[in-house]
Structures are given as structure tokens and as C-alpha cells.
N, C-alpha and C positions, 0 to 999 in steps of 0.2 A: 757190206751192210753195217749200220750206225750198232755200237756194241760188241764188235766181236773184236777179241784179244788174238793176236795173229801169234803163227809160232813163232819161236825161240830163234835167235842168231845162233849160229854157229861154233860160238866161243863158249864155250864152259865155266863158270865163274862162281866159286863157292867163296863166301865171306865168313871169318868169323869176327861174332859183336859181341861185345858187353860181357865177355866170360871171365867170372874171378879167377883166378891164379894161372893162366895162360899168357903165355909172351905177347904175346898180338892186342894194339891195340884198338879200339873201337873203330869198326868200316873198315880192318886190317883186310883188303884182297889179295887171295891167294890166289897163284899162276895156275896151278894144278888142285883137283881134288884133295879133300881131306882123307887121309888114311884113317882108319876104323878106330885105332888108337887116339889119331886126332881129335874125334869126334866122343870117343869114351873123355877123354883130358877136357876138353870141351864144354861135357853136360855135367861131370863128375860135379857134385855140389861139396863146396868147400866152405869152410867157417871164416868170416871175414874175421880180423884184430879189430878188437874195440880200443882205439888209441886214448881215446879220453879218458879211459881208466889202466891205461898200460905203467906199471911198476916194475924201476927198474932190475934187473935181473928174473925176472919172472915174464914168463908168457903171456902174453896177450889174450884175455877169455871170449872166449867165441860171441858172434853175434847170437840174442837171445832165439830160441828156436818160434817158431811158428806159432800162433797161439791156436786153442783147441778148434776155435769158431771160422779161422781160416780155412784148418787144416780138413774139418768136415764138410766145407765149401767144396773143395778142391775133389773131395773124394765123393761127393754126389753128382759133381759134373756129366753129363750126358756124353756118348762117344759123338753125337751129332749134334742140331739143331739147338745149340744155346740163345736163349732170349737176349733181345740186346741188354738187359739189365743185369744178367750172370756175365757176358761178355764184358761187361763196366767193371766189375766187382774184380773177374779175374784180371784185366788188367793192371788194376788196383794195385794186388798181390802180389804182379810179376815184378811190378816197376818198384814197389816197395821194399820187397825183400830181394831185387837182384838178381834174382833165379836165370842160373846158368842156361843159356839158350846159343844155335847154331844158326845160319841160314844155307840154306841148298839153296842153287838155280835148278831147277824142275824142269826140263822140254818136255813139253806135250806136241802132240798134231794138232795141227790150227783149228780153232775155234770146237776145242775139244778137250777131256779130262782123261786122256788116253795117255799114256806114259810114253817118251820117244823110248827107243830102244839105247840111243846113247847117255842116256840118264839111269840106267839100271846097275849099271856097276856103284855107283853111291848109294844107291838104296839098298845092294847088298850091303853095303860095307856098313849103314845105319842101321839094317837089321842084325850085321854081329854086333855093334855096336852095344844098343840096343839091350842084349843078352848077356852082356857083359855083366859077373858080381858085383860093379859100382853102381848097375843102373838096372839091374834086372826086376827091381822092387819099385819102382816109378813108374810115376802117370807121364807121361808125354802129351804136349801139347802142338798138335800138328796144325799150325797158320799158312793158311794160304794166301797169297798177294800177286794180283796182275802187275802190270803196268794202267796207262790211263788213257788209252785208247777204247772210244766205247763207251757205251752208257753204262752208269754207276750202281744202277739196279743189276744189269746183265752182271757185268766187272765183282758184284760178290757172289752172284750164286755160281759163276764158274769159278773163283776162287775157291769155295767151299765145297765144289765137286772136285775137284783138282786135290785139293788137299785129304778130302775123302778117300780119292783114288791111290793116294800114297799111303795112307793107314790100310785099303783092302790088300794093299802088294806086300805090306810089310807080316800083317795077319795071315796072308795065305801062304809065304814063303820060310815064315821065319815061325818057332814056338811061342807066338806072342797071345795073351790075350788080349782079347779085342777094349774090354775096361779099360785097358792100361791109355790106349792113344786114342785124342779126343781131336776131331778134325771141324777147326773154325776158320771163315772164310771171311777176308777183310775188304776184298775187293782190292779198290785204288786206295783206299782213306790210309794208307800209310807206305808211301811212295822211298823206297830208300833211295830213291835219287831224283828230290821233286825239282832240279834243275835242268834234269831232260826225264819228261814224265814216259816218257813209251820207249824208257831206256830199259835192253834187256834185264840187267840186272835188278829191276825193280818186280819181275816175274820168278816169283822165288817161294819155297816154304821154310817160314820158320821154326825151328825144334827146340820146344822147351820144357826143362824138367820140373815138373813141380814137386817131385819128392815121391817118399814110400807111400804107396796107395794100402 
């Protein structure tokens, strides 16, 4: 049927993207799973060097922090159903300030927001993660993204059930509150491999820290 996102290849395939102070660089594919650590190293938010004002023998001062009117954006955010105009805003934020972020490949059952069974050992390891003293005080931003198979209406509201479905696992298994991870569904509109569009790895959730809630 026109619209349905089929399940997951076989291959397992965690990336990690855009994370400051981490060895890997952007679209870095990892063979195996990230370890729990990996993934605390990962989201842990780090203070870039501001070079244009760096003097010599002296440290480099952090990038400036967040200002007040972001920072109350980010912490009124809904755990569900964001308006595309907040979903603009927060992208805004992400891509401006940097904000340390993961990607998971997610298997579901086909044409379904049901978690495979062999994707559960990551979701453990992002709910210790998770609970870790570097991250225990963040909001998380949980994205959800198919491939492009399928119509573009269906392709986000399963995204955004898919991604929901990983905030209930992490909520029901782990001490998390549920404020804390906000689950937004992208669909296809950001294909991490738009050169083979209904390539697995483009079926995946992204995890991002926005900071102390």
C-alpha cells in the first residue's frame, strides 16, 4: 500500500553526528553499537573556544550561554504534538547553538511503531545513558525519521509515533520523567542519505540535548 515504511534491514547501524568534543567526525558510521558511555560522551554538552578572542597563555572563554528567551522556549516545549512554528524555532536553536546530538537506527515491525526486539539493548543503554550525572538534568529531544518510501503525510505521523514509542520505553523502564524527552516526528524531510532515499540508515531517531530543564 502507497505510504507504508517497511521494516528495517538486518544490519544495525548507529551514527554519530555533529558532537563537540568527540573523535568522530560528522556521518562517522560505527560498525557496532554505541556503548552507554559512548552515548553519555556523545550528549555531554561541552563549551566550544571562542578563538577570535583567544590570548595567548590563557584559556579560551566559553561560548556565550543560552540566552533567557531560548532557554524558556526550550523548557515549555510539549513532550508531544509541536506546532510546525515551535518545530522551526527549535530547529533554529539546535543548529545555532550546536547542541550535542546522537543518531540510533530504531527497528520497528513493518508498517508499525512497535519496537523490534533487537533494538532494545540500545535503548537500554540510552536509558543508563540518560541517568547519567552529566545528563540527568536535560530535556531530550527525541526525532524521529523514516526513509522515503510512502506518502509524506503517512512518513511523519509514523515517525512521530515511532519516536513517541521510544520516549514510552525509556519512561516505563528507566527513572525518567516524562518533561524531560520530547518526541518530534520529521517524516522523510530530512533523509540522512538523500542519495538512496529508502536507504535503512535514513530510518533512525535522533537524540538531542537541549540542556537543564
Amino acid at each position: 500500500m502507497k505510504g507504508k515504511t517497511g521494516a528495517l534491514g538486518s544490519a544495525r547501524i548507529i551514527t554519530l553526528a555533529a558532537v563537540a568534543g568527540v573523535a568522530f567526525g560528522p556521518g562517522f558510521a560505527a560498525a557496532q553499537s554505541l556503548s552507554a558511555d559512548q552515548m553519555i560522551e556523545g550528549l555531554a554538552r561541552k563549551p566550544k573556544a571562542n578563538t577570535r578572542s583567544l590570548v595567548i597563555g590563557k584559556p579560551a572563554p566559553a561560548t556565550p550561554s543560552m540566552d533567557a528567551e531560548d532557554r524558556d522556549f526550550l523548557r515549555s516545549l510539549p513532550a508531544r504534538g509541536l506546532k510546525v512554528e515551535a518545530k522551526a524555532k527549535l530547529d533554529e536553536i539546535v543548529a545555532e547553538k550546536d547542541l550535542p546530538k546522537i543518531n540510533l537506527e530504531i527497528h520497528f515491525a513493518y508498517d508499525s511503531a512497535r519496537i523490534d526486539e533487537d533494538s532494545i539493548p540500545d535503548l537500554v543503554k540510552l536509558g543508563t545513558a540518560l541517568n547519567h550525572p552529566a545528563l540527568v538534568q536535560s530535556r531530550v529531544v527525541l526525532n524521529g525519521h523514516t526513509d522515503a518510501a510512502g506518502g509524506d503525510a503517512y512518513n511523519l505521523d509514523l515517525s512521530e509515533e515511532r519516536a513517541a514509542a521510544v520516549r514510552d520505553y525509556l519512561i516505563d523502564h528507566f527513572p525518567i520523567d516524562g518533561h524531560r524527552l520530547i518526541a518530534i516526528g520529521y517524516g522523510e524531510e530530512r533523509l540522512k542519505n538523500p542519495h538512496h532515499p529508502d536507504a535503512d540508515e535514513n530510518r533512525r531517531v535522533e537524540v538531542i540535548n537541549l540542556g537543564a530543564y
